[in-house]
PyMOL Python script that loads the backbone (N, CA, C, O; Angstrom):
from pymol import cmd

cmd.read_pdbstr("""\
ATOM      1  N   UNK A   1      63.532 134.315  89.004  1.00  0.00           N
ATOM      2  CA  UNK A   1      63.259 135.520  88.253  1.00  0.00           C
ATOM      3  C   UNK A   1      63.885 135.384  86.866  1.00  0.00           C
ATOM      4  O   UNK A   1      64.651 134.484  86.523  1.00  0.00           O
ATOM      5  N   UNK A   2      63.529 136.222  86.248  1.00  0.00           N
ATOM      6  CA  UNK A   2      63.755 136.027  84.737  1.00  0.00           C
ATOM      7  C   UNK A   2      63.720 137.363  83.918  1.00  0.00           C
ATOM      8  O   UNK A   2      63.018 138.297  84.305  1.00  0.00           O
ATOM      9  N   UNK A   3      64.629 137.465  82.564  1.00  0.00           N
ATOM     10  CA  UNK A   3      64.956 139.319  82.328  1.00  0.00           C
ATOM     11  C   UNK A   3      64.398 138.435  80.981  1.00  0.00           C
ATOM     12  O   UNK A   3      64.862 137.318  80.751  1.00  0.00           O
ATOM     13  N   UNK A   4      63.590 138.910  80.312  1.00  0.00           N
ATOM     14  CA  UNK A   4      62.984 139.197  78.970  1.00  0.00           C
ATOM     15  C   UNK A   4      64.160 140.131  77.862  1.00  0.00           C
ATOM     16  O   UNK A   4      64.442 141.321  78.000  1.00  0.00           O
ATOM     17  N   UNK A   5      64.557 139.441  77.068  1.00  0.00           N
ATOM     18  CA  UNK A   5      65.457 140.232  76.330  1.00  0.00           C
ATOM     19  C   UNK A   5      64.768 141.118  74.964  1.00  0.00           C
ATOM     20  O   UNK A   5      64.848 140.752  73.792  1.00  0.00           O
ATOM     21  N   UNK A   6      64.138 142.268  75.424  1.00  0.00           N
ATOM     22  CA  UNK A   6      63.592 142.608  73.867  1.00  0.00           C
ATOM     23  C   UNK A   6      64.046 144.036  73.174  1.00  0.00           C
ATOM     24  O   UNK A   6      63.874 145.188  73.569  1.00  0.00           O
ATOM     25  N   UNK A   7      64.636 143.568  72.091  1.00  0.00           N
ATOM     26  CA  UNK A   7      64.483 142.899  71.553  1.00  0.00           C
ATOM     27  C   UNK A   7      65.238 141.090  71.710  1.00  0.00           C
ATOM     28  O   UNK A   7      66.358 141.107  72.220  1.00  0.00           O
ATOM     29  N   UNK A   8      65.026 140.521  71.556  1.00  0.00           N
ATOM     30  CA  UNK A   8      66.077 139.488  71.568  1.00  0.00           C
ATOM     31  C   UNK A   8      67.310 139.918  70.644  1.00  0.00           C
ATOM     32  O   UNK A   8      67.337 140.731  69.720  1.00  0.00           O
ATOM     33  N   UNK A   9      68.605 138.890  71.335  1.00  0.00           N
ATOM     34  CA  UNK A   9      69.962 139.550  71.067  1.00  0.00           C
ATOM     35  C   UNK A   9      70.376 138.147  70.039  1.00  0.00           C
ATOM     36  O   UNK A   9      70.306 136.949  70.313  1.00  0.00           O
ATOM     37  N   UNK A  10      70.824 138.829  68.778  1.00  0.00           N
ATOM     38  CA  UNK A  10      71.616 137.746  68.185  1.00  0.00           C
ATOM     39  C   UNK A  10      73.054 137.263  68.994  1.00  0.00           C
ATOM     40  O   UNK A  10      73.923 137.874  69.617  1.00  0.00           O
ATOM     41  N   UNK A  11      72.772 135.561  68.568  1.00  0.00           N
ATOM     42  CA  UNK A  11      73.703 134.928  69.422  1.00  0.00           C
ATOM     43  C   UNK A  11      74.342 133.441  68.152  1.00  0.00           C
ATOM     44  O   UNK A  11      73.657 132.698  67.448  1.00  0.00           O
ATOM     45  N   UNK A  12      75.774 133.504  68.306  1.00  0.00           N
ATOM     46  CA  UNK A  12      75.593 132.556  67.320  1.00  0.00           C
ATOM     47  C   UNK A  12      76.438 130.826  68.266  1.00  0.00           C
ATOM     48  O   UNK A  12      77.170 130.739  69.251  1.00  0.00           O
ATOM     49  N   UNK A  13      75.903 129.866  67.425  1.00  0.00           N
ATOM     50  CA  UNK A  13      75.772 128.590  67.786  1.00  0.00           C
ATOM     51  C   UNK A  13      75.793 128.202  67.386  1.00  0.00           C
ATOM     52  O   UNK A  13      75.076 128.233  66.386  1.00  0.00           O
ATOM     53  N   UNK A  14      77.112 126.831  67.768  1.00  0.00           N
ATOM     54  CA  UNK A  14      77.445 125.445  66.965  1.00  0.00           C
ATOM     55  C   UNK A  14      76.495 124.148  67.801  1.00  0.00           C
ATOM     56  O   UNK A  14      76.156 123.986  68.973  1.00  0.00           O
ATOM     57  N   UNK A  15      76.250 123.228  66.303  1.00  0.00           N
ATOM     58  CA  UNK A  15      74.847 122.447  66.814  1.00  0.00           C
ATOM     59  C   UNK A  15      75.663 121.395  65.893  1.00  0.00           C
ATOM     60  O   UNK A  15      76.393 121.475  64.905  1.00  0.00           O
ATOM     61  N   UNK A  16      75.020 120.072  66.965  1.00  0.00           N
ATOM     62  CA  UNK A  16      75.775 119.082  66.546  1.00  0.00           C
ATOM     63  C   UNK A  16      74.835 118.419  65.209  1.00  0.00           C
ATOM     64  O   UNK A  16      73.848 119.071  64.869  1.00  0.00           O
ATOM     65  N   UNK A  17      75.194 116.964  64.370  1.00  0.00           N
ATOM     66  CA  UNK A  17      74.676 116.819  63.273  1.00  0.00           C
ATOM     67  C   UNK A  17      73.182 116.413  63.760  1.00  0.00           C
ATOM     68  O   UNK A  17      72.501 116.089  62.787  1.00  0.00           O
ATOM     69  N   UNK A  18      72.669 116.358  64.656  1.00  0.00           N
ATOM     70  CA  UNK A  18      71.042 116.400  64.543  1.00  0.00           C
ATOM     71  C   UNK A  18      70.700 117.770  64.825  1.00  0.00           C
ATOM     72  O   UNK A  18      69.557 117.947  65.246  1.00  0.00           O
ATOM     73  N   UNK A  19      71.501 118.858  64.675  1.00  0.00           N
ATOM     74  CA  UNK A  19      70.876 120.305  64.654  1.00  0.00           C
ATOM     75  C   UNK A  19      71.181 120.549  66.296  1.00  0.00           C
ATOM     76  O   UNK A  19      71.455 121.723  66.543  1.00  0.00           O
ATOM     77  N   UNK A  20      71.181 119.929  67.093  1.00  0.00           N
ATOM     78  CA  UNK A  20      71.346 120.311  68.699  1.00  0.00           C
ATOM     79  C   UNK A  20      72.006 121.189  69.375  1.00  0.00           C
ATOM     80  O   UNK A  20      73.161 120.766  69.427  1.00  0.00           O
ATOM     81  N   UNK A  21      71.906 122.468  70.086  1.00  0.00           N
ATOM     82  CA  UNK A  21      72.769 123.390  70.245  1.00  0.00           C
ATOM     83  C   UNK A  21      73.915 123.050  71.256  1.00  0.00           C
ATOM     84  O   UNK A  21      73.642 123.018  72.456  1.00  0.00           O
ATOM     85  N   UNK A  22      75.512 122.730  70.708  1.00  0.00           N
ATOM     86  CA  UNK A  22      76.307 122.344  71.307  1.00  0.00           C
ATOM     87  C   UNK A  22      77.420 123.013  72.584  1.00  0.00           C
ATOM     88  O   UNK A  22      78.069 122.541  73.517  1.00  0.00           O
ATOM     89  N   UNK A  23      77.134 124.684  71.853  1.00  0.00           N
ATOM     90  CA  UNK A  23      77.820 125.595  71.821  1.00  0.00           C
ATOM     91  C   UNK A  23      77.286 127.074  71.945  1.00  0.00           C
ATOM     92  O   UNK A  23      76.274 127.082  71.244  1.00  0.00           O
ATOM     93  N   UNK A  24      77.410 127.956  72.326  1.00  0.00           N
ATOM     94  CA  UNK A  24      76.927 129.083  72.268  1.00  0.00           C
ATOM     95  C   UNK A  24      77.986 130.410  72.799  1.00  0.00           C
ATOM     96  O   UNK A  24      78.484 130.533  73.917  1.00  0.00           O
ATOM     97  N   UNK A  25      78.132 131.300  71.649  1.00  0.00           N
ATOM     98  CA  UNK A  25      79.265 132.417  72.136  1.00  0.00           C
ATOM     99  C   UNK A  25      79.203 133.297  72.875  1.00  0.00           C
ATOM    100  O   UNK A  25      78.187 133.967  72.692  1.00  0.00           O
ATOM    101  N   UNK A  26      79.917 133.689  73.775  1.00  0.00           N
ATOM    102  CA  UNK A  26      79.796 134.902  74.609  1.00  0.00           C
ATOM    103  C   UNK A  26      80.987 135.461  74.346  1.00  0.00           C
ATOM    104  O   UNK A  26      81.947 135.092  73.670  1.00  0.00           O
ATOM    105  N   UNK A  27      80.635 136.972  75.371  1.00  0.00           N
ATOM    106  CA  UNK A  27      81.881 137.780  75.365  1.00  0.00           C
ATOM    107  C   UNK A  27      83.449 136.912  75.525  1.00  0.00           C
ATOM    108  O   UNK A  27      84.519 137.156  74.967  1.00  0.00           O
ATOM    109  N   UNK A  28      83.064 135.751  76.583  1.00  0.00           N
ATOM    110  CA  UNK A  28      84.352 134.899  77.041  1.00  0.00           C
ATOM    111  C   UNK A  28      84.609 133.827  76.406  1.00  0.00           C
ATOM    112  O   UNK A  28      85.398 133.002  76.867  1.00  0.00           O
ATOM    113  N   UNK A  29      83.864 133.626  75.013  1.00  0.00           N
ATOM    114  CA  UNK A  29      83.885 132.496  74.252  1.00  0.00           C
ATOM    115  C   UNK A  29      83.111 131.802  73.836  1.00  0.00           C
ATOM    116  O   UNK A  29      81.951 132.211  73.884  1.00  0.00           O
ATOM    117  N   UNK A  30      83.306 130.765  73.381  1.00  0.00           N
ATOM    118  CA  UNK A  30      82.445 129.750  73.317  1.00  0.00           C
ATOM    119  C   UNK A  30      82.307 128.688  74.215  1.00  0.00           C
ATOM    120  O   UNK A  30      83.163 127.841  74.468  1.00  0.00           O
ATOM    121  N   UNK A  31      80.524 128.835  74.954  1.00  0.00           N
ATOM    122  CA  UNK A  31      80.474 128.302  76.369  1.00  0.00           C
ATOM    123  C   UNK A  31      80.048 126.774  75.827  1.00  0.00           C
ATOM    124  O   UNK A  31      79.420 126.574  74.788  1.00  0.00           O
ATOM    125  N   UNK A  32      80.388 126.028  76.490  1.00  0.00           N
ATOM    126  CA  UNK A  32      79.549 124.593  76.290  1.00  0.00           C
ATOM    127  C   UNK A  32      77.917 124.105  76.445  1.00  0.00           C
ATOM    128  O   UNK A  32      77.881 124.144  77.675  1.00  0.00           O
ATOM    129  N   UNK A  33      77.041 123.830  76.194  1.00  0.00           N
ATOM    130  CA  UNK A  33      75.832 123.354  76.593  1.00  0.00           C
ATOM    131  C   UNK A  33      75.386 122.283  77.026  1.00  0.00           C
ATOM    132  O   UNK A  33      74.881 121.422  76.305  1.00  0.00           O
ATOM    133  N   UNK A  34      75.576 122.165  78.826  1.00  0.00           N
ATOM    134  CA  UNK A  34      75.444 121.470  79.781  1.00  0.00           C
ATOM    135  C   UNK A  34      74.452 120.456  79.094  1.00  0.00           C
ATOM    136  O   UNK A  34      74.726 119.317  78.715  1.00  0.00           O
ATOM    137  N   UNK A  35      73.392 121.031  79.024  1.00  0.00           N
ATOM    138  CA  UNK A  35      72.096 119.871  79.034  1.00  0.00           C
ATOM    139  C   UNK A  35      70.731 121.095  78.290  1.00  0.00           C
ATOM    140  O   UNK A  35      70.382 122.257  78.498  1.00  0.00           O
ATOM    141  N   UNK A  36      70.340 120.004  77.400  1.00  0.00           N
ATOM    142  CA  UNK A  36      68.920 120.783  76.960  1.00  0.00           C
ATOM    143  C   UNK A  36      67.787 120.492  78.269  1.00  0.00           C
ATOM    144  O   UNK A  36      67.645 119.474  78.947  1.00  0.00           O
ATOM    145  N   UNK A  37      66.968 121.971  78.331  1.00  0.00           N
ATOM    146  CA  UNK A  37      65.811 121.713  79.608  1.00  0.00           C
ATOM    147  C   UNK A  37      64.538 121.455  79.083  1.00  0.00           C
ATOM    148  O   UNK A  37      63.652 120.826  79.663  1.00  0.00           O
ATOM    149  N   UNK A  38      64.451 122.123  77.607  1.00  0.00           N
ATOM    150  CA  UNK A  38      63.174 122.092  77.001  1.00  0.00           C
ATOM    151  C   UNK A  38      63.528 122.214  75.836  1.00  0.00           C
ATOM    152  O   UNK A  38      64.693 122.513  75.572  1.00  0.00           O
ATOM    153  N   UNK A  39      62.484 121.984  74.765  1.00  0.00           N
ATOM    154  CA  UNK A  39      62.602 122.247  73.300  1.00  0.00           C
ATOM    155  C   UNK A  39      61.135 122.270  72.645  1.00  0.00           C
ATOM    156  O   UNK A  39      60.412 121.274  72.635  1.00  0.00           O
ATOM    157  N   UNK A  40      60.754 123.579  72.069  1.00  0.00           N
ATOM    158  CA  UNK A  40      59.450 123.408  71.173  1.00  0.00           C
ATOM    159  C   UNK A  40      59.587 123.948  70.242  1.00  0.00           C
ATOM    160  O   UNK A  40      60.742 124.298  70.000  1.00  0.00           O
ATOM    161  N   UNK A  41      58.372 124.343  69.115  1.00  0.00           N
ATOM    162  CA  UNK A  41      58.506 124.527  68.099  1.00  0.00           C
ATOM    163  C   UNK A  41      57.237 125.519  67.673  1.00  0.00           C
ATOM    164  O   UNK A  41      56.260 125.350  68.403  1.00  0.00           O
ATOM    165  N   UNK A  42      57.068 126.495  66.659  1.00  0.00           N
ATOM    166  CA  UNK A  42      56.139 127.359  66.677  1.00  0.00           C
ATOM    167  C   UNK A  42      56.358 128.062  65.360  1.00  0.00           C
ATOM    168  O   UNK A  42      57.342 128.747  65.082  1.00  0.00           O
ATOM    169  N   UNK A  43      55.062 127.747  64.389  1.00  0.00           N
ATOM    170  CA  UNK A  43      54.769 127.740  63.260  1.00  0.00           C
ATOM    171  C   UNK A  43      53.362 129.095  63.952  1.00  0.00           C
ATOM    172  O   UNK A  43      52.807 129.170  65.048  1.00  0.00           O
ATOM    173  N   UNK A  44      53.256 129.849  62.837  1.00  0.00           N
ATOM    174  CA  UNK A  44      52.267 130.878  63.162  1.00  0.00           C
ATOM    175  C   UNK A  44      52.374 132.117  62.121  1.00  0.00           C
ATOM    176  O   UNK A  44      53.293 132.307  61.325  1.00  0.00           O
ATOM    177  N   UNK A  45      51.267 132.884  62.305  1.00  0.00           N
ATOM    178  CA  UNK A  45      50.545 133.862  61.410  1.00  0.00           C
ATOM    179  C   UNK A  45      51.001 133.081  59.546  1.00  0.00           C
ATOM    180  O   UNK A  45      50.861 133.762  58.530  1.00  0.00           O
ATOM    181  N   UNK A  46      51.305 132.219  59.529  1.00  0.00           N
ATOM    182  CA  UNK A  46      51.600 131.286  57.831  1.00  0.00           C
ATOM    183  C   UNK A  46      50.623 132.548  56.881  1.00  0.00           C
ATOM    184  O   UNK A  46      51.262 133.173  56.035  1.00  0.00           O
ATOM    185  N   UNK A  47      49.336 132.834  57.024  1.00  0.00           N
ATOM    186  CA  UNK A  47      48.885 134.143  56.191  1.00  0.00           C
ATOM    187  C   UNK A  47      49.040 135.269  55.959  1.00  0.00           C
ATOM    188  O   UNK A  47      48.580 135.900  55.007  1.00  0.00           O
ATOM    189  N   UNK A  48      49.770 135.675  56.890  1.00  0.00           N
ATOM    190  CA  UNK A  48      49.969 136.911  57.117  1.00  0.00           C
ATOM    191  C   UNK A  48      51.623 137.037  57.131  1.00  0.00           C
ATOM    192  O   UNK A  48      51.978 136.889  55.962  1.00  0.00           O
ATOM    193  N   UNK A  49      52.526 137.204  57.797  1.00  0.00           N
ATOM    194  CA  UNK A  49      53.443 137.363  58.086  1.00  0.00           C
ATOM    195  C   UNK A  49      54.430 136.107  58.781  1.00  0.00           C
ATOM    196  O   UNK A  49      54.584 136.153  60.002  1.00  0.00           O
ATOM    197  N   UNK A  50      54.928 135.268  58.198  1.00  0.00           N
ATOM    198  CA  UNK A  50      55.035 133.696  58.903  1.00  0.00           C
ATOM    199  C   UNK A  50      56.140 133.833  60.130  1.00  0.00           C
ATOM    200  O   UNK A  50      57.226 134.410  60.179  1.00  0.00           O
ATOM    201  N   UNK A  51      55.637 133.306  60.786  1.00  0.00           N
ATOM    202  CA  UNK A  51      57.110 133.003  62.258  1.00  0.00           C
ATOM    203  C   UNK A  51      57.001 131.348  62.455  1.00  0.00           C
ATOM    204  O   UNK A  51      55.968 130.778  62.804  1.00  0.00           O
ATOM    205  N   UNK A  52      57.989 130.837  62.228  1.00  0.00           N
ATOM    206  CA  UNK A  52      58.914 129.309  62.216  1.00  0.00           C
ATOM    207  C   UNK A  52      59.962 129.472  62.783  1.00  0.00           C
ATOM    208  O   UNK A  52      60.878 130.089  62.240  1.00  0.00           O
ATOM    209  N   UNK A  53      60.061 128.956  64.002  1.00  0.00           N
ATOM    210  CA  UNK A  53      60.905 129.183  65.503  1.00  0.00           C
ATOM    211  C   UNK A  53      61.084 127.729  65.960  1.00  0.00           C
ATOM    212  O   UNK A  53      60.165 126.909  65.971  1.00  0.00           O
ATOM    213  N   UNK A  54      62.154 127.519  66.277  1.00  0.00           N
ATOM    214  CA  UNK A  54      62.536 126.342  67.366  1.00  0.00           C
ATOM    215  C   UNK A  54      63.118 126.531  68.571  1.00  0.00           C
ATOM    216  O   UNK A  54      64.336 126.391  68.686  1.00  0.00           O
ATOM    217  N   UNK A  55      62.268 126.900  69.705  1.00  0.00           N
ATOM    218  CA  UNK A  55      62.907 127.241  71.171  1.00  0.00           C
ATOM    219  C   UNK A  55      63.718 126.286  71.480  1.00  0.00           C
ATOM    220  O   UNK A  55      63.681 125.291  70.755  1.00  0.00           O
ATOM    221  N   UNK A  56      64.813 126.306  72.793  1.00  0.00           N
ATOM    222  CA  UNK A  56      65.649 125.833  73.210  1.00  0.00           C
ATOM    223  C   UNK A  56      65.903 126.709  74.287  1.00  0.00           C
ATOM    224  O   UNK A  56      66.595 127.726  74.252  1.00  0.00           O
ATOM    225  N   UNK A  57      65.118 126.104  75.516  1.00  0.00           N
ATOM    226  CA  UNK A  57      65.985 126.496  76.869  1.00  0.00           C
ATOM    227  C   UNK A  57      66.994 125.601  77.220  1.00  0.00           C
ATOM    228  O   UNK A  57      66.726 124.399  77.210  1.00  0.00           O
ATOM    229  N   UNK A  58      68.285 126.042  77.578  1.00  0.00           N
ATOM    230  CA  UNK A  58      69.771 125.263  77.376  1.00  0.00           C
ATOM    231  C   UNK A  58      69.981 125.641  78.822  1.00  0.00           C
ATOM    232  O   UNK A  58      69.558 126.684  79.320  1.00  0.00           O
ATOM    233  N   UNK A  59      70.864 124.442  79.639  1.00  0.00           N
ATOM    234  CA  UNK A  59      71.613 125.229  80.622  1.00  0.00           C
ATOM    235  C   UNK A  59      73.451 125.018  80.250  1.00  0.00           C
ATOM    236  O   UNK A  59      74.200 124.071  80.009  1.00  0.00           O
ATOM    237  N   UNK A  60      73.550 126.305  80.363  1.00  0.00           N
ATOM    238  CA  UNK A  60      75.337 127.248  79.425  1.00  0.00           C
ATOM    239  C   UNK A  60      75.806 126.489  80.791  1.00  0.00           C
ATOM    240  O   UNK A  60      75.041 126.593  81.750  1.00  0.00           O
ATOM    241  N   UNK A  61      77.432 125.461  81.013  1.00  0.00           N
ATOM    242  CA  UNK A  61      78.441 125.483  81.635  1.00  0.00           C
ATOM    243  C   UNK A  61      77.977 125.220  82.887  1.00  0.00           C
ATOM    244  O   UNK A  61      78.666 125.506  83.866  1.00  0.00           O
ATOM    245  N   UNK A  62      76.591 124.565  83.024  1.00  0.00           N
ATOM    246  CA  UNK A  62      76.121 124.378  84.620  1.00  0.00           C
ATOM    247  C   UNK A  62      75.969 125.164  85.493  1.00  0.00           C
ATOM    248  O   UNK A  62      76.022 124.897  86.693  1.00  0.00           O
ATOM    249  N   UNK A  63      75.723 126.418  84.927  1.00  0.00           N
ATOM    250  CA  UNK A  63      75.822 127.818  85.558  1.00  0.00           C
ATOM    251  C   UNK A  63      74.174 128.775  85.115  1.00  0.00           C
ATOM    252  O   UNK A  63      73.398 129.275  85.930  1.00  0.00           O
ATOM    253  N   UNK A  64      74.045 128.777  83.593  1.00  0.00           N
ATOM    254  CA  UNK A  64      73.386 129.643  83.177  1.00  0.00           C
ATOM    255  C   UNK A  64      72.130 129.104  82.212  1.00  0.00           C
ATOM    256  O   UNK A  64      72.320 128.541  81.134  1.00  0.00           O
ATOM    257  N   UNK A  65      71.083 129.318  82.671  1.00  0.00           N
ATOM    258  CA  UNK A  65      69.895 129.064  81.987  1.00  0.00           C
ATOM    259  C   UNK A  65      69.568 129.872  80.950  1.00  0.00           C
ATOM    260  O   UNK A  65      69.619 131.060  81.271  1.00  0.00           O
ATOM    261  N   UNK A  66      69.142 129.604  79.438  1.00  0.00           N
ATOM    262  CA  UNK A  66      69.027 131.012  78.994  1.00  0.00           C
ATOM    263  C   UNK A  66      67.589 130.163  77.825  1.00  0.00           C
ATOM    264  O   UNK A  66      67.657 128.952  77.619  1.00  0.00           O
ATOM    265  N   UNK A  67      66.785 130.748  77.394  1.00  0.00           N
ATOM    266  CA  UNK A  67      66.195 130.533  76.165  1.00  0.00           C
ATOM    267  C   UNK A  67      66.318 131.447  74.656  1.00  0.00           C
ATOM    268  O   UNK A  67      66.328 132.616  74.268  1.00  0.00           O
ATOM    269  N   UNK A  68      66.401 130.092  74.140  1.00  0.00           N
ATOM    270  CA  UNK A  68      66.839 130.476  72.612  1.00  0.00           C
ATOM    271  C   UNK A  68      66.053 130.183  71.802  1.00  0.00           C
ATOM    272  O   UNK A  68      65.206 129.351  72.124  1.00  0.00           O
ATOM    273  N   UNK A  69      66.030 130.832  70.257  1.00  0.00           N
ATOM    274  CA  UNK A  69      65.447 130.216  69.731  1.00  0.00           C
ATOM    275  C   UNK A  69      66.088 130.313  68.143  1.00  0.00           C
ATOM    276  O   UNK A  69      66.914 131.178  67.852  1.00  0.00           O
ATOM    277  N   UNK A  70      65.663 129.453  67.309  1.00  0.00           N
ATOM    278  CA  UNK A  70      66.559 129.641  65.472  1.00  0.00           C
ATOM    279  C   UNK A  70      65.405 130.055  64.550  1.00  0.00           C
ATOM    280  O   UNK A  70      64.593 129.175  64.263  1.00  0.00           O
ATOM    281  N   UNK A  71      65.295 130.837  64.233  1.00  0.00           N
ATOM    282  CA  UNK A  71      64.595 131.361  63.132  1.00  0.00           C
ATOM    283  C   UNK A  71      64.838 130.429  62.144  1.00  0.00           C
ATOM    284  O   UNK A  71      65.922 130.393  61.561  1.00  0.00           O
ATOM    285  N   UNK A  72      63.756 129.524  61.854  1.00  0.00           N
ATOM    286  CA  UNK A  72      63.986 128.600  60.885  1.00  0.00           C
ATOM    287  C   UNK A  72      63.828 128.902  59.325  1.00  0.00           C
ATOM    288  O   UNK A  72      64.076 128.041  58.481  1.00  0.00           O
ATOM    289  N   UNK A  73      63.320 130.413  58.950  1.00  0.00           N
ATOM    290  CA  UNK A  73      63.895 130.938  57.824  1.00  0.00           C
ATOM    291  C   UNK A  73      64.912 131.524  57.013  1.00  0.00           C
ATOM    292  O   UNK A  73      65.007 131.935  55.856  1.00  0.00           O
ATOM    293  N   UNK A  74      65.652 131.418  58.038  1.00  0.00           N
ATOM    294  CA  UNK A  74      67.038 132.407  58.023  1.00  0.00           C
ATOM    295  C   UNK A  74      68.013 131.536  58.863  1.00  0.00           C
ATOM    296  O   UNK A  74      69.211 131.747  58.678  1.00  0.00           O
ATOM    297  N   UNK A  75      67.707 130.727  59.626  1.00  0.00           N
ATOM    298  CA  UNK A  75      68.637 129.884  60.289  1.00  0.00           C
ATOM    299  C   UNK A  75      69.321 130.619  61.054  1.00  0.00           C
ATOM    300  O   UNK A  75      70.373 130.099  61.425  1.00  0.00           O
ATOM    301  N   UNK A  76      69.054 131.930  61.534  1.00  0.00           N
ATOM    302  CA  UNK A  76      69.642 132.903  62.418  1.00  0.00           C
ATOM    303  C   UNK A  76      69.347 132.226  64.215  1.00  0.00           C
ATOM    304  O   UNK A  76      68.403 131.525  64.578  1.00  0.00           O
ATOM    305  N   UNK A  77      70.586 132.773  65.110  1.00  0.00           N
ATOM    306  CA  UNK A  77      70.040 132.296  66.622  1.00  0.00           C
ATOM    307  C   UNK A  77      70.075 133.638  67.527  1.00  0.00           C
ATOM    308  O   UNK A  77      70.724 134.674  67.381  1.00  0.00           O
ATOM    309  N   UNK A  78      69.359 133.336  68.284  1.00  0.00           N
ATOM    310  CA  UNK A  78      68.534 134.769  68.846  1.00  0.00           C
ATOM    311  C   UNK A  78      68.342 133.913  70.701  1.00  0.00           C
ATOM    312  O   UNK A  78      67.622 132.948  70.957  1.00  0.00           O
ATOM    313  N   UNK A  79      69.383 134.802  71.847  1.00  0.00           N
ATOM    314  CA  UNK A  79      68.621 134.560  72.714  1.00  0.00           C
ATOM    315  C   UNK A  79      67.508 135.498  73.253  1.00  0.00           C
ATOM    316  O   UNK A  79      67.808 136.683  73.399  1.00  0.00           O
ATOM    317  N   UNK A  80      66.430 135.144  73.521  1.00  0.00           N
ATOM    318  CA  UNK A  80      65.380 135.712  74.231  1.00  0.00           C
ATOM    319  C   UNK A  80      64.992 136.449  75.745  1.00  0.00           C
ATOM    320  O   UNK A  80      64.524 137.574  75.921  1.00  0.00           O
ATOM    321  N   UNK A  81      65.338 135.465  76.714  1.00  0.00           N
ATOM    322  CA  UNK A  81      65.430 134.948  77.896  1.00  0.00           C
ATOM    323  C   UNK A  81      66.474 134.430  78.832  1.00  0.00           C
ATOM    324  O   UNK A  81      67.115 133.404  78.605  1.00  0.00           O
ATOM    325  N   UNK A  82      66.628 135.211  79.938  1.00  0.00           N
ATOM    326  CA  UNK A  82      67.546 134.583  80.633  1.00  0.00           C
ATOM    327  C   UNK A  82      66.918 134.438  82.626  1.00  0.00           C
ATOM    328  O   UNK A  82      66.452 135.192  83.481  1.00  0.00           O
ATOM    329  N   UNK A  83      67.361 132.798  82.478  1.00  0.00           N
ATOM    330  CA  UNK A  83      66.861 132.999  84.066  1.00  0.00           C
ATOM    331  C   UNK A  83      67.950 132.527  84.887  1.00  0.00           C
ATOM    332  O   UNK A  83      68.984 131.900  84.654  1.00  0.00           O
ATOM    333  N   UNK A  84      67.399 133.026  85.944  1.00  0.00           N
ATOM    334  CA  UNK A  84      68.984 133.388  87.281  1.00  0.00           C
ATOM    335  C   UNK A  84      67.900 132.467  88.463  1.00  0.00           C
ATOM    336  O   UNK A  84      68.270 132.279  89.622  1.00  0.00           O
TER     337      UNK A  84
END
""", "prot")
cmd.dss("prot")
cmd.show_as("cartoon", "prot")
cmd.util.cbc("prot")
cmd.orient("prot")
């Protein structure tokens, strides 16, 4: 099962020098990032209103699955998704 976060919740994250999310903060800190599960990318409405996104489903501390993604205009991080 899976909780849809909407809006999505700003989340901030240290990424190693190829951009990779290393790190991610919670209430209890800054958790480690076990292993990347997936990674895509999503360019869209460019005429209208542009969205440039780089997903990242991460699993947090071998515990917690969550999907993320970086607003690649703003370089802001936003999780989305969390699955249990």
């Amino acid at each position: 099962m899976t909780e849809l976060l909407a809006p999505a919740r700003p989340v901030r994250v240290r990424v190693d020098a190829d951009g990779v999310p290393t790190h991610l903060e919670s209430a209890a800190g800054w958790q480690p990032v076990t292993r990347v599960l997936n990674r895509w990318r999503i360019d869209c409405d460019w005429w209208r209103s542009p969205v440039s996104r780089e997903y990242w489903r991460l699993l947090i501390d071998d515990d917690l699955a969550l999907e993320c993604y970086c607003n690649r205009a703003s370089a802001e991080w936003f999780v989305e998704r969390v699955y249990d």
